[in-house]
C-alpha positions in Angstrom: 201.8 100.4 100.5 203.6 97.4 100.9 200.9 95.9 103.0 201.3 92.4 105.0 197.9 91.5 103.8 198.2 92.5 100.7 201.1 90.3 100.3 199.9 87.6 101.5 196.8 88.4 99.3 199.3 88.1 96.3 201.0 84.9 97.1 198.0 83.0 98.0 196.3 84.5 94.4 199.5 83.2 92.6 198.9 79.6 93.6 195.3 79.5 92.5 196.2 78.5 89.0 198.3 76.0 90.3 196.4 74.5 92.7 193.4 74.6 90.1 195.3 72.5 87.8 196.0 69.9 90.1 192.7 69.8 91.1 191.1 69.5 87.8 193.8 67.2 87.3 193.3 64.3 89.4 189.7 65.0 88.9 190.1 63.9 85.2 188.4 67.5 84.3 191.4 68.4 81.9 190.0 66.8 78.8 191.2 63.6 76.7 195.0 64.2 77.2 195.0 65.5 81.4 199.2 64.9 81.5 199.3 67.2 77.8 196.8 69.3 79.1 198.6 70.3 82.4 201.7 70.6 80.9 200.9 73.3 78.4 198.9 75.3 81.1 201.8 75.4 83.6 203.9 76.4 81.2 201.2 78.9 79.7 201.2 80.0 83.2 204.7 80.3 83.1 204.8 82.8 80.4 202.3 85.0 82.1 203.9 85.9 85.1 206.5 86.4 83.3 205.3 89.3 81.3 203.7 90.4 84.6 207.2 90.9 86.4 208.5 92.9 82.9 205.3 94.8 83.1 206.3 95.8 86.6 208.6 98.5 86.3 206.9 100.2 83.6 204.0 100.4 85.5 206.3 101.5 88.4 207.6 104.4 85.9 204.3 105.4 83.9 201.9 105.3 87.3 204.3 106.6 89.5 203.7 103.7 92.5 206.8 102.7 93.7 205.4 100.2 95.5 204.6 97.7 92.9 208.6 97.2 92.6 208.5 95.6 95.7 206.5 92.6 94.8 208.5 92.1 91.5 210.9 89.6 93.8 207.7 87.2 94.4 206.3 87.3 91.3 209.4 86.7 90.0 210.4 83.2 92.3 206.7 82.5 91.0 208.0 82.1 87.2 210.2 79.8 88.7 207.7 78.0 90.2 205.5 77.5 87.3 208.7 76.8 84.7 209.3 73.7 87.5 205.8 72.4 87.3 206.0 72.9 83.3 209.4 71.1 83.4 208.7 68.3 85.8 205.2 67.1 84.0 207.3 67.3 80.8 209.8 64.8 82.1 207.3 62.8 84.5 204.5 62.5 82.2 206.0 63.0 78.7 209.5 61.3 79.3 209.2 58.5 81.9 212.0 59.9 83.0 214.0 58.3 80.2 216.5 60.9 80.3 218.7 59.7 76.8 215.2 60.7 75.4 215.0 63.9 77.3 218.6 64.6 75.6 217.2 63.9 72.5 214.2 65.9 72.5 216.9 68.6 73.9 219.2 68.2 70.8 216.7 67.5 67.7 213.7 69.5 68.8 214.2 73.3 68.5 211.4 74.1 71.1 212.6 72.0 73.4 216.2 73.4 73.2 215.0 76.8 73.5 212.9 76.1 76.2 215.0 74.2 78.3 217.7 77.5 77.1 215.5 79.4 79.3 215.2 77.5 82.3 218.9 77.1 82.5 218.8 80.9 82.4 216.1 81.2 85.0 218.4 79.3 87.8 220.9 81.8 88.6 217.8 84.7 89.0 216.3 82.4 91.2 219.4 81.9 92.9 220.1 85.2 93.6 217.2 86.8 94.0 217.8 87.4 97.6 219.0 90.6 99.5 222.4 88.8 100.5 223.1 88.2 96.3 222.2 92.1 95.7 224.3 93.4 97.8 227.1 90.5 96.7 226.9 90.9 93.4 226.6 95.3 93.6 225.9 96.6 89.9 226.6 93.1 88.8 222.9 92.0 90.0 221.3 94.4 87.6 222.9 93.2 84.4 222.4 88.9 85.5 218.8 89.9 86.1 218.7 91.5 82.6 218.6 87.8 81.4 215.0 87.6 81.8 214.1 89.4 78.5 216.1 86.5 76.9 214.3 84.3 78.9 211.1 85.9 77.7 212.0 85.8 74.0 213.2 82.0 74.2 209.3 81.3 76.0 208.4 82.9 73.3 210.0 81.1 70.7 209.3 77.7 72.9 205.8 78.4 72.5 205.2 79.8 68.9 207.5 76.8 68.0 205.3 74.2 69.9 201.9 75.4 68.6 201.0 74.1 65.1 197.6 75.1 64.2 196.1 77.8 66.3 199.0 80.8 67.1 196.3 83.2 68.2 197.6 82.9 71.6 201.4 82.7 71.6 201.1 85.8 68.9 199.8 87.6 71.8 201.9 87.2 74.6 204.7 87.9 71.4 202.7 91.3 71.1 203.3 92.0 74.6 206.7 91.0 74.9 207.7 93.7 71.9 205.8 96.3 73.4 208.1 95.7 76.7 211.1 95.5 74.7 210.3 98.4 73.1 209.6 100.4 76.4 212.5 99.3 77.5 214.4 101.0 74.4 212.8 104.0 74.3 213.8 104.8 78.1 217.5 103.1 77.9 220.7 105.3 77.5 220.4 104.4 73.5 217.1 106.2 72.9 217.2 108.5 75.9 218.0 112.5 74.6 218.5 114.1 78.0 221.3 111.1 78.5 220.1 110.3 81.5 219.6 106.3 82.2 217.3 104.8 84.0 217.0 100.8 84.8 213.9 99.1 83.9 214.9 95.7 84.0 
């Protein structure tokens, strides 16, 4: 069901946030603050598709479709994407550039650190996200890529730690999170009676 126009339905669909922002953006429709404003939605944006790529094999394992596993690997170079926009306006519009500032921010703020944590852990998935680092790294592959539940708990934590007044929002993707965490559990080796395994990350 891996359809070429389907895929190329997907991609397309996962650049209309982006390509909205921007828009909006140098259209001075993103309120009083445009360079705050764009920052917290790419990296808002960020956090969703990451929860949609954890959601994936779940999905994959409750609906029976296999075929939603193989559009994980865009979805997945798409959290990239986003975390890059997130980071770049953060540096560009926030920091000047002034990287002893960015270092700073890096060392005294706690959700800068853990933010910047998780991009750090994001490189090496992007990295090897390819068929020629699968079959490289073997059984190795599976356990780097389990990084990206830390990474989700550390946007998380980025997030809740950033938002001062309303938590509504980042309380929710928390919610989600847990429940993926907890699915997760429930079908590892640890909670698994039959003592069968099965890889959901």
């Amino acid at each position: 069901m891996k359809h070429p126009l389907i895929k190329i339905t997907t991609f397309v669909a996962c650049l209309i946030p982006a390509v909205w922002l921007l828009v909006n953006f140098f259209q001075d429709n993103l309120g009083a603050n445009p360079f705050e404003a764009l920052t917290r939605q790419s990296g808002e944006w960020t956090l969703r598709f990451l929860l949609i790529v954890l959601a994936i094999s779940p999905l994959r394992k409750i609906t029976g479709q296999a075929w939603l596993m193989g559009y994980r690997r865009m979805l997945g170079l798409y959290v990239f994407f986003y975390a890059c926009l997130h980071l770049l306006t953060y540096i560009w519009f926030d920091q000047f550039f002034d990287w002893d500032e960015i270092l700073t921010d890096i060392i005294k703020r706690p959700f800068i650190t853990a933010g910047m944590l998780a991009f750090v852990l994001l490189i090496p998935l992007a990295i090897t996200s390819t068929n020629n680092w699968m079959r490289r790294l073997g059984k190795r592959w599976k356990k780097l890529h389990q990084l990206v539940y830390g990474i989700g708990v550390l946007g998380i934590l980025h997030y809740l730690w950033l938002v001062k007044a309303d938590l509504r929002e980042p309380l929710i993707y928390a919610a989600i999170l847990i429940l993926l965490l907890l699915y997760r559990l429930k079908d590892s080796k640890y909670f698994n009676i039959s003592g069968k395994t099965s890889q959901i990350a």
